[in-house]
Each structure stands twice: as C-alpha cells, then as structure tokens.
OpenMM code with the backbone's topology and positions (N, CA, C; nanometers):
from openmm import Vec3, app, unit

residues = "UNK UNK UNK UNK UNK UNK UNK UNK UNK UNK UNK UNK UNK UNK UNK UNK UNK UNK UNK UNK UNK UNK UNK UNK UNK UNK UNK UNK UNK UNK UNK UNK UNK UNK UNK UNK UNK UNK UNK UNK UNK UNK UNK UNK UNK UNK UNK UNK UNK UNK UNK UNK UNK UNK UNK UNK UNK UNK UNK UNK UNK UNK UNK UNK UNK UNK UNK UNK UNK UNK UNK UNK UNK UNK UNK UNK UNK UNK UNK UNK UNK UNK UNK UNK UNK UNK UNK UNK UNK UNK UNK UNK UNK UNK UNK UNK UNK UNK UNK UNK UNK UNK UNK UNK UNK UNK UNK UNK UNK UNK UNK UNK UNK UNK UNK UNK UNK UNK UNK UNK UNK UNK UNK UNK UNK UNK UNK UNK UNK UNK UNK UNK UNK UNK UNK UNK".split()
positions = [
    Vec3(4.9461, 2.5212, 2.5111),
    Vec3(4.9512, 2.4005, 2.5945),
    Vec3(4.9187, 2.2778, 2.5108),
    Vec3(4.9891, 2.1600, 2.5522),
    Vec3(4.9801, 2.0505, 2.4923),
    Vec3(4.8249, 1.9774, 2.5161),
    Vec3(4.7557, 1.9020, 2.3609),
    Vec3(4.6165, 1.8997, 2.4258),
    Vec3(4.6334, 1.7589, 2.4470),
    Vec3(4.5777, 1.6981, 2.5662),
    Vec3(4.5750, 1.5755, 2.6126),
    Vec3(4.4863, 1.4864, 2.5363),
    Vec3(4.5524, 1.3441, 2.4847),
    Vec3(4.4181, 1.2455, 2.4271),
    Vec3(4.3375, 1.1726, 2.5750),
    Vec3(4.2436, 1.2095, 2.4868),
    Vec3(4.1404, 1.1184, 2.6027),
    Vec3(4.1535, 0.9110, 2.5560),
    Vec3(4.1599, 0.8616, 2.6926),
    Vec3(4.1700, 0.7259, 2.6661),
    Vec3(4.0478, 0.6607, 2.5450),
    Vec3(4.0797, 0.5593, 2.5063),
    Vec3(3.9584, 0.5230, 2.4363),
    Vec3(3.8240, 0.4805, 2.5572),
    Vec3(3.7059, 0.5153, 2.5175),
    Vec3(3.5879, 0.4304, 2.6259),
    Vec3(3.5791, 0.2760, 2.6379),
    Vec3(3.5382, 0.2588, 2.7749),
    Vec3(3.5228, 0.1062, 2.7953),
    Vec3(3.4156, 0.0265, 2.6858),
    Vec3(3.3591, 0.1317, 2.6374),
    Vec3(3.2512, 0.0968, 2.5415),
    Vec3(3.3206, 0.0306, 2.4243),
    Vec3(3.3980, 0.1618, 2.3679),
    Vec3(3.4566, 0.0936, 2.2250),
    Vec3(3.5880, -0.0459, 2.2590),
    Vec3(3.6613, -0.0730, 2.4162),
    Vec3(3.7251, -0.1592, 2.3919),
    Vec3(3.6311, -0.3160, 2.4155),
    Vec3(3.5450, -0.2967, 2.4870),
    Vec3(3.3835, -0.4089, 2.4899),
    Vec3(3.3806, -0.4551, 2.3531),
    Vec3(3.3571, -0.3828, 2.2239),
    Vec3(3.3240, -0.4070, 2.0839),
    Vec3(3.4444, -0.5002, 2.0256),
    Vec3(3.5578, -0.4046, 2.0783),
    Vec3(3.6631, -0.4819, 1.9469),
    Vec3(3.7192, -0.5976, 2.0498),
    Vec3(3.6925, -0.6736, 2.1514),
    Vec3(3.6764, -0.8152, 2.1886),
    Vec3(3.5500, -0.8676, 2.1566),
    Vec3(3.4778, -0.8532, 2.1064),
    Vec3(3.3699, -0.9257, 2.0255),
    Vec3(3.3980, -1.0414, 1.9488),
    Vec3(3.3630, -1.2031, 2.0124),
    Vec3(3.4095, -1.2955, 1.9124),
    Vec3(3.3167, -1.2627, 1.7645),
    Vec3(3.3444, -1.3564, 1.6824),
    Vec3(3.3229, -1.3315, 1.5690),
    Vec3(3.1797, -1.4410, 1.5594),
    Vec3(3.1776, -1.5406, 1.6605),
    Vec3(3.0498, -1.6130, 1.6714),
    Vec3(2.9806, -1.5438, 1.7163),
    Vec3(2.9391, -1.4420, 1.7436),
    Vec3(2.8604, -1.4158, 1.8573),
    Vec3(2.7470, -1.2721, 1.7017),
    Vec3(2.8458, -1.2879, 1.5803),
    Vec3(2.7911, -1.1855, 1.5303),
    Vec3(2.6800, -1.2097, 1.4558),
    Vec3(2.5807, -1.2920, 1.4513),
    Vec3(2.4494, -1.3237, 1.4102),
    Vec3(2.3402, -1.3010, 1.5496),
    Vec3(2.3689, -1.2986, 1.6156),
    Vec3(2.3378, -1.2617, 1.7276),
    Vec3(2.2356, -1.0766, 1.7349),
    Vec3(2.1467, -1.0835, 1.6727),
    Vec3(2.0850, -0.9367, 1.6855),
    Vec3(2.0167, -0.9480, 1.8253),
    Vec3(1.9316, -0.8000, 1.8069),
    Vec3(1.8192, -0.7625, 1.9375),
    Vec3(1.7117, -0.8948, 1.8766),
    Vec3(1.6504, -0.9242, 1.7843),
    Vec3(1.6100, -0.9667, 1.7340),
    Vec3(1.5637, -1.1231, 1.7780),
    Vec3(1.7065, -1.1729, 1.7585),
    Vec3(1.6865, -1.3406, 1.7513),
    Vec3(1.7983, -1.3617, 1.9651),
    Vec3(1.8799, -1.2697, 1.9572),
    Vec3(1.9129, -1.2785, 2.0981),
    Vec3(2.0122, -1.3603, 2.0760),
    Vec3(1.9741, -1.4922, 2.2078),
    Vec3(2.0497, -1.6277, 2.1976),
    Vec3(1.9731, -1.7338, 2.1391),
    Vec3(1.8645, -1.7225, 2.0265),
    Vec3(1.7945, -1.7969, 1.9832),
    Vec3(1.8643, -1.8505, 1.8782),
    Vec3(2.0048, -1.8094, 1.8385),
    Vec3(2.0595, -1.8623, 1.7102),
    Vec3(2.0828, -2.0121, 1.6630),
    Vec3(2.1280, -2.0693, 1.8038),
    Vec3(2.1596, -2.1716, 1.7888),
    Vec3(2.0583, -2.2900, 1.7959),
    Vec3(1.8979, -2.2432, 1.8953),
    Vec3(1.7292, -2.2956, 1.8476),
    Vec3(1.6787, -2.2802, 1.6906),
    Vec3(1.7205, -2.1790, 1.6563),
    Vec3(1.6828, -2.1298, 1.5335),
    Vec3(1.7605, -2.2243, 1.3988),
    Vec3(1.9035, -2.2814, 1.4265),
    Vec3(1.9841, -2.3749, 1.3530),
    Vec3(1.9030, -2.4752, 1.3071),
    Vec3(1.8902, -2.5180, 1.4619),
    Vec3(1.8755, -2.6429, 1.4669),
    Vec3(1.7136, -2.7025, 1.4466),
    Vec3(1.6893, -2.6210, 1.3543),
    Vec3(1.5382, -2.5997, 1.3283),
    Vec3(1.4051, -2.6048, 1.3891),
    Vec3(1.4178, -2.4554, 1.5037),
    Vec3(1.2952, -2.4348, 1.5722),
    Vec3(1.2586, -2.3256, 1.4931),
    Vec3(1.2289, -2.2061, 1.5768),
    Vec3(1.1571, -2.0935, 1.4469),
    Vec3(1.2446, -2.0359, 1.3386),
    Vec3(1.1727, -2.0608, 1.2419),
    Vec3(1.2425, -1.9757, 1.1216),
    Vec3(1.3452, -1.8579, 1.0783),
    Vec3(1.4759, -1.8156, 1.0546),
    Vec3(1.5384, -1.7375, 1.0672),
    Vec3(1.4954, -1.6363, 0.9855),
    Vec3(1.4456, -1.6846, 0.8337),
    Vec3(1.4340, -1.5999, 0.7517),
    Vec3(1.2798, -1.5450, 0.7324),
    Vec3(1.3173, -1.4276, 0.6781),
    Vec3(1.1788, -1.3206, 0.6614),
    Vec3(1.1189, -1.3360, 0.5416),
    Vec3(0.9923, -1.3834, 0.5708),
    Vec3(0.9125, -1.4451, 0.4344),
    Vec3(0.8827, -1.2856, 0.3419),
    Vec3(0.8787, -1.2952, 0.2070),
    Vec3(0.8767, -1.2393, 0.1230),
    Vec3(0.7483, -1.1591, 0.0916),
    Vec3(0.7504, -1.0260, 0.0986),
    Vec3(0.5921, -0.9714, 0.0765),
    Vec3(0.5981, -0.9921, -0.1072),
    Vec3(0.4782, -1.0448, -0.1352),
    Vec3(0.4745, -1.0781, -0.3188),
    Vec3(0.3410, -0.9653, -0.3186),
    Vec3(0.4330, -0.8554, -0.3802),
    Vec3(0.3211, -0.7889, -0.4676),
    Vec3(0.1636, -0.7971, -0.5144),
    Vec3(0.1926, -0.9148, -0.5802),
    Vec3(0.0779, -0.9740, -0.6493),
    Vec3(-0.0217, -1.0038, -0.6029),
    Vec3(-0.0382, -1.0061, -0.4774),
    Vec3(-0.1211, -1.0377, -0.3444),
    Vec3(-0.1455, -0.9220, -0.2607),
    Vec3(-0.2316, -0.8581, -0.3517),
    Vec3(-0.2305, -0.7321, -0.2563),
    Vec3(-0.3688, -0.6953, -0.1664),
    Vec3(-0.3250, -0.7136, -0.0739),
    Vec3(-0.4929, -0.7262, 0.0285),
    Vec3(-0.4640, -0.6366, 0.1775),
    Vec3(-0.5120, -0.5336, 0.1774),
    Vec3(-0.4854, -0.4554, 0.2731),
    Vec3(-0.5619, -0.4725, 0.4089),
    Vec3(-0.5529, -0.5134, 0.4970),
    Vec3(-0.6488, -0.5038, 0.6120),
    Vec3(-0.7053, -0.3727, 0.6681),
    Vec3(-0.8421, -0.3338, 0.6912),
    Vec3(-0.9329, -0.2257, 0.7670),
    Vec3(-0.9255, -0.1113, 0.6641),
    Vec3(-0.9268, -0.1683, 0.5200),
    Vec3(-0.9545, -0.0514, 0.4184),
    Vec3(-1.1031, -0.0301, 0.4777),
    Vec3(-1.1567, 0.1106, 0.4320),
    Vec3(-1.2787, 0.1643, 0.4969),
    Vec3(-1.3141, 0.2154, 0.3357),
    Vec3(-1.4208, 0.2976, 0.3420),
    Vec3(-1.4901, 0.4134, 0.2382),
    Vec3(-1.4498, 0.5547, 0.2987),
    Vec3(-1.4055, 0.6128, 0.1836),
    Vec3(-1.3781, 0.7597, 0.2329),
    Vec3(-1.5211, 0.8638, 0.3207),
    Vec3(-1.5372, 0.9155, 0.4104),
    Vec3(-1.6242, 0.9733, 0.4549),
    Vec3(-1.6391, 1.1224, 0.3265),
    Vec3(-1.8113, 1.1394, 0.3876),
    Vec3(-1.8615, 1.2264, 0.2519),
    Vec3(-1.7626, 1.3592, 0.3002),
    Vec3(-1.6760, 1.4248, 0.1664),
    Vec3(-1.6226, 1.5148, 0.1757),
    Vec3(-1.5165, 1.5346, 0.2088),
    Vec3(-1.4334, 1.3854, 0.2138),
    Vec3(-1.2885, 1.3578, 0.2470),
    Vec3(-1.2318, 1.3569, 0.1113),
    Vec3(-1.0859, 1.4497, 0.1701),
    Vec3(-1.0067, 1.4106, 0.0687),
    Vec3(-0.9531, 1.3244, 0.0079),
    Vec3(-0.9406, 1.2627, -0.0891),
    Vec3(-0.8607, 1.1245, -0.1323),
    Vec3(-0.7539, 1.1288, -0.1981),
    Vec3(-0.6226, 1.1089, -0.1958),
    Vec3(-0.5423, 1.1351, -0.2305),
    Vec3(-0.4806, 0.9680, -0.3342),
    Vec3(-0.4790, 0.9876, -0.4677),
    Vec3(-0.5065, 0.8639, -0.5590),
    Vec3(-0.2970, 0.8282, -0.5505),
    Vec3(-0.3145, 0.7052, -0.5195),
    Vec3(-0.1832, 0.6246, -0.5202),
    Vec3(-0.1874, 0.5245, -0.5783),
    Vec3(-0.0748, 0.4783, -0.6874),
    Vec3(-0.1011, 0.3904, -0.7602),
    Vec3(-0.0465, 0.2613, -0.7085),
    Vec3(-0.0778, 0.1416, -0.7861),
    Vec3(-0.0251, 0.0246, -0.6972),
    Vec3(0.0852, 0.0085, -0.7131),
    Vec3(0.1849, 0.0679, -0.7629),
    Vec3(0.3786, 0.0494, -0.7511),
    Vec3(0.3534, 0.1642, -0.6021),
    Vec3(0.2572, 0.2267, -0.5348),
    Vec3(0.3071, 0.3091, -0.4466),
    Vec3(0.3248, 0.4506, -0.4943),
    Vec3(0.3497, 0.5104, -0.5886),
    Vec3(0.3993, 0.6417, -0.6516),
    Vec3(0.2284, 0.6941, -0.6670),
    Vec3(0.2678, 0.8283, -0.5789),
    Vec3(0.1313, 0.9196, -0.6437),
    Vec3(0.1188, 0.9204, -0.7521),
    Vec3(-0.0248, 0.8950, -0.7902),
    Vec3(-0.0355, 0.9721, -0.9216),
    Vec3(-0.0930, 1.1297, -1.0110),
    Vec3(-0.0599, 1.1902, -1.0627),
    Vec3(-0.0981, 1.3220, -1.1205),
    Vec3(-0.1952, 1.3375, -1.1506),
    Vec3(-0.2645, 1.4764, -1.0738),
    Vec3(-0.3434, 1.5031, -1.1111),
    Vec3(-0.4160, 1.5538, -1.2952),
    Vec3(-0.4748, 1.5152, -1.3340),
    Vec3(-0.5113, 1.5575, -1.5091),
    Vec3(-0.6053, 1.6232, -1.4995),
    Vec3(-0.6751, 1.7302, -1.4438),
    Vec3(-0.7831, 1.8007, -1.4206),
    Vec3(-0.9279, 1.7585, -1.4748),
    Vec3(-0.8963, 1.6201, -1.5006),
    Vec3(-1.0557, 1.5488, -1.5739),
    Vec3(-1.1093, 1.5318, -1.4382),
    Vec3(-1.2216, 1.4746, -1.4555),
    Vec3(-1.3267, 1.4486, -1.3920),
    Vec3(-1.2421, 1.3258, -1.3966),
    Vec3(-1.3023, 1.2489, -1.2492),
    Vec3(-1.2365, 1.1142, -1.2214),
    Vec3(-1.3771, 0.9768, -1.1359),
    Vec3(-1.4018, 0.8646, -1.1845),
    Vec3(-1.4757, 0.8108, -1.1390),
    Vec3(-1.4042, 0.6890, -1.0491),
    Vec3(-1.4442, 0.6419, -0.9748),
    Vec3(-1.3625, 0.5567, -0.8765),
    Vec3(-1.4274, 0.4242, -0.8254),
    Vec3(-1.4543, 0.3114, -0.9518),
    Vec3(-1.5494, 0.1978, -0.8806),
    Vec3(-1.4652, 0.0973, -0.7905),
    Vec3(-1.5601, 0.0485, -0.6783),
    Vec3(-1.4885, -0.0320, -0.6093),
    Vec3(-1.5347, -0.2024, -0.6821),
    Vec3(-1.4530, -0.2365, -0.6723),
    Vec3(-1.4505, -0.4139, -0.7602),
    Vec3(-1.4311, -0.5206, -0.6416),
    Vec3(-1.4153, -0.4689, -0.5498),
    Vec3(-1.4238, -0.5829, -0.3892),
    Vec3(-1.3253, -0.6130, -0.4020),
    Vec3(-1.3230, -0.7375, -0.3126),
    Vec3(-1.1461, -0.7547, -0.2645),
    Vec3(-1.0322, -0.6634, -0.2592),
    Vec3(-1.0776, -0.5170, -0.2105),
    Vec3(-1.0103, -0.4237, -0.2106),
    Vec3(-0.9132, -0.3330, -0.3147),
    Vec3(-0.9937, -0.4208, -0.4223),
    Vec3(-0.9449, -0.3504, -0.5878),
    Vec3(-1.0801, -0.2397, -0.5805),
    Vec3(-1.0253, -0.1237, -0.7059),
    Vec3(-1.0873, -0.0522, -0.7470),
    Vec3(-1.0604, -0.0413, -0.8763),
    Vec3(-1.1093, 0.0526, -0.9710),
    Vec3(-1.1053, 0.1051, -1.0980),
    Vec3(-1.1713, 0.2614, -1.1769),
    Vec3(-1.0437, 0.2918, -1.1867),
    Vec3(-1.0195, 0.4651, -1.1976),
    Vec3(-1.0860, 0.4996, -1.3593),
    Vec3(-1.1843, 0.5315, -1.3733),
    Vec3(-1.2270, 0.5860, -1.4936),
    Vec3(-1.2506, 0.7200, -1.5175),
    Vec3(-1.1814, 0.7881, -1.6214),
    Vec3(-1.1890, 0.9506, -1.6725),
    Vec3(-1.3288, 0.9443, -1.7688),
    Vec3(-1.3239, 1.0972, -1.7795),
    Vec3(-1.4412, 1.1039, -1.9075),
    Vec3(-1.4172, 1.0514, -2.0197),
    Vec3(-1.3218, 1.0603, -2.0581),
    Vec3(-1.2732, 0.9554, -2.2291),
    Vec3(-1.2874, 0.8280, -2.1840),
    Vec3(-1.2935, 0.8222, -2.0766),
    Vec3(-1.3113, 0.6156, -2.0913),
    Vec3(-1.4283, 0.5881, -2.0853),
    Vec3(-1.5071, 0.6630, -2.0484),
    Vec3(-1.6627, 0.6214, -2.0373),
    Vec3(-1.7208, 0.6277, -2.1768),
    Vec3(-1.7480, 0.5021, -2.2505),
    Vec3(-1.7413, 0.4359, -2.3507),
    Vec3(-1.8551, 0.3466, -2.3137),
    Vec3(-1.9516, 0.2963, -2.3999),
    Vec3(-2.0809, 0.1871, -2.3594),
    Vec3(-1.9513, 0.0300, -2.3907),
    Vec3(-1.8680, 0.0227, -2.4803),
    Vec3(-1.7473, -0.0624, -2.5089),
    Vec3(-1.6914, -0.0483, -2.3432),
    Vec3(-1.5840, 0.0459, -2.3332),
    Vec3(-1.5722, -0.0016, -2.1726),
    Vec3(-1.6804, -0.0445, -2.0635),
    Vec3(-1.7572, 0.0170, -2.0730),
    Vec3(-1.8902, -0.0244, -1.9548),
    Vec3(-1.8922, -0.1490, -1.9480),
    Vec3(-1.9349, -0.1832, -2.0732),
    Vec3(-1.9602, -0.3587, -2.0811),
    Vec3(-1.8328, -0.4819, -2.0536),
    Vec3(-1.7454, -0.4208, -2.0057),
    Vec3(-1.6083, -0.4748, -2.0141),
    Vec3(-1.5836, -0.4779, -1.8540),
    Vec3(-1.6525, -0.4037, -1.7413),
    Vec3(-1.6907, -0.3958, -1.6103),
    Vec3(-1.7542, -0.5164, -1.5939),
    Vec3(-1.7156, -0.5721, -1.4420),
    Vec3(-1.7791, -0.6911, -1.3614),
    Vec3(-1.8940, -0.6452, -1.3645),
    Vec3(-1.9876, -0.7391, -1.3249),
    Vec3(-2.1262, -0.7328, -1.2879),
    Vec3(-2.1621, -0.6266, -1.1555),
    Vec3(-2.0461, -0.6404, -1.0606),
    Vec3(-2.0878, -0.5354, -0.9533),
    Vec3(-2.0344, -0.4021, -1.0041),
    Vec3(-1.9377, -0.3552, -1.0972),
    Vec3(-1.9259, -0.2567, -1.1350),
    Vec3(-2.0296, -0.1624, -1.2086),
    Vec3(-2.0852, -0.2380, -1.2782),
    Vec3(-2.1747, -0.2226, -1.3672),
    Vec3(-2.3204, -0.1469, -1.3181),
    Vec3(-2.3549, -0.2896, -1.2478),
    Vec3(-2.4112, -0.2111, -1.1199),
    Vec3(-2.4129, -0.0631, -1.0560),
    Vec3(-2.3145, -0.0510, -0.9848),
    Vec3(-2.2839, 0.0583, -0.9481),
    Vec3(-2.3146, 0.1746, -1.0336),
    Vec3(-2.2806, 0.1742, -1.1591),
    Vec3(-2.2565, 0.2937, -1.2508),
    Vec3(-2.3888, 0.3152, -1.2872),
    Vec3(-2.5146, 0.1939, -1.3193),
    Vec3(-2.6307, 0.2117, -1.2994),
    Vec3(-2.7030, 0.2728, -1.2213),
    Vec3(-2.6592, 0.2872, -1.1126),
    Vec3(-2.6977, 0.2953, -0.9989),
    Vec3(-2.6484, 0.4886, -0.9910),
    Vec3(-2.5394, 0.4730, -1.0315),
    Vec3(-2.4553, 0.6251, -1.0342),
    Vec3(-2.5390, 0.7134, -1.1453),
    Vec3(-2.5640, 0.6272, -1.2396),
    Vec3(-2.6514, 0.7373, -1.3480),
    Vec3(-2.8019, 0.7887, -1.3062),
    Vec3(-2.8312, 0.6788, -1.2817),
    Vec3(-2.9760, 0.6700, -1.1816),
    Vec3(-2.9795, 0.8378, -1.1035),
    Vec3(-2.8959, 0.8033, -1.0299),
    Vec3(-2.8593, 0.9505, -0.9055),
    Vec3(-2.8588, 1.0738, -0.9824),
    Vec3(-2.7359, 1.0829, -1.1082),
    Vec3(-2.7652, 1.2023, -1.1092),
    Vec3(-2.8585, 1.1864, -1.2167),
    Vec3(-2.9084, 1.1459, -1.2755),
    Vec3(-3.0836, 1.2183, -1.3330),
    Vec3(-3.1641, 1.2746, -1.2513),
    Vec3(-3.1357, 1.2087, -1.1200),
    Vec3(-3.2874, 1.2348, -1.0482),
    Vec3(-3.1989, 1.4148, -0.9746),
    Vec3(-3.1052, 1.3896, -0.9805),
    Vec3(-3.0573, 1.5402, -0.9259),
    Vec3(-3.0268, 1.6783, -1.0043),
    Vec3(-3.0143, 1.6142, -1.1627),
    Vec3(-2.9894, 1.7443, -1.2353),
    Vec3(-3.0592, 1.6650, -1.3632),
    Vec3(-3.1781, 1.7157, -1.3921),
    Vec3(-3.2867, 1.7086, -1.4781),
    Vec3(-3.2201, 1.7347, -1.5900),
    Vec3(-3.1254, 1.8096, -1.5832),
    Vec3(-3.1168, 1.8737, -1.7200),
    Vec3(-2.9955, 1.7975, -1.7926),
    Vec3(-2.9319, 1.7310, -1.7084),
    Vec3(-2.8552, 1.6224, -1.7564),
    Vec3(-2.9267, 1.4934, -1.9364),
    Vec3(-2.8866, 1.5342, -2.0155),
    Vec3(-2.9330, 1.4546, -2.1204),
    Vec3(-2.8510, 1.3113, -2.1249),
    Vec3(-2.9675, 1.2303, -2.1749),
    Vec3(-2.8963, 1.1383, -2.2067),
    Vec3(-2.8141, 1.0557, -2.3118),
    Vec3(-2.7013, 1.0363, -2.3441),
    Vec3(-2.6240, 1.0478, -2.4461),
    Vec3(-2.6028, 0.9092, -2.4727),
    Vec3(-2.6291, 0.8443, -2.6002),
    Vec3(-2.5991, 0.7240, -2.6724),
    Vec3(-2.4515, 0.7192, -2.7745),
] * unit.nanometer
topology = app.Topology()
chain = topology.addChain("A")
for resn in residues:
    res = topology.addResidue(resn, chain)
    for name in ("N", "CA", "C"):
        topology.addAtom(name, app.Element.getBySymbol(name[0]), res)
C-alpha cells in the first residue's frame, strides 16, 4: 500500500512566515528590542575578566572533608603523592606548598599572614609529636 505524507504542522508553517525583524527578538529581551535601541537597558553581556577572581560564600573545608584541588584556569589538578600544605592569603586566594618548597628562602617570600599561619602550624605539631625535630 501506498504510504501517505503527512501535511506539514501548523507549527513549522508559523516559523517559515517569520519576518526577518522580529529575529532579535529572544525569551530574553521579548519586545524590549526596540527600549533596548534606543538606549534603555543594556543589550550586551558584560564580560567576566579572569583577573578578578572573587568568589562569593567561599567557606573553610569542615574537619575531615574532602578537598578536591582545582586550579585557577578551572582544570583539576594531579595528584603527586607529596604531602600538600594549603595557606589561605585572604581575599579568597590561597597558596599550595609541597615538601620541596618548604625552604626558610620560600617562607620568607610569604605575606605576613601567611607566615603567621605556618608559625602557628609548626607550633601545633611540636606540641603533638615530640619527636618531630627541628630542622635548619
């Protein structure tokens, strides 16, 4: 038997009478195109700049959470099975130090609140593992 075409839908003949003005027109801006011309709100989408990187409701990891290290292009980064130290520098920067970097040369090359901190970090574990020596 001969197979019958189905008509086209009222849908697709709706589309192809579509003037050609009407095609800036998203969900978006609506009928605001022609407010938007004539310079009421802005059409275009301001630019996220990298360089400005400030995250809102960063927190501290809770004790015993996992952290999973992402670098600032976004791309995980690999694990190297070193030991890994993690100071926070405020304004929502940090700074990732391995055992080869811990250097009295790098230390001193740390902000004042970093510095801090690591004082503060050595402090801890003496008082927790005695047997920890101290190395110049």
């Amino acid at each position: 038997p001969p197979t019958a075409r189905r008509p086209p839908s009222a849908r697709v003949k709706r589309m192809s009478k579509r003037s050609s003005k009407n095609s800036f027109i998203t969900p978006a801006t609506g009928r605001m195109v022609d407010i938007c011309a004539r310079g009421g709100t802005s059409m275009i989408t301001p630019r996220f700049d990298s360089r400005v990187f400030r995250t809102p409701g960063l927190r501290t990891p809770a004790l015993h959470e996992r952290v999973y290290t992402i670098s600032a292009n976004g791309s995980p980064l690999a694990e190297s099975g070193d030991a890994v130290l993690t100071l926070p520098l405020g304004g929502g920067q940090s700074i990732r130090l391995t055992a080869k970097d811990l250097t009295k040369k790098n230390l001193l090359q740390l902000n004042p609140k970093a510095r801090g901190l690591m004082k503060k970090l050595s402090v801890t574990v003496r008082q927790c593992c005695p047997s920890v020596t101290r190395q110049g």
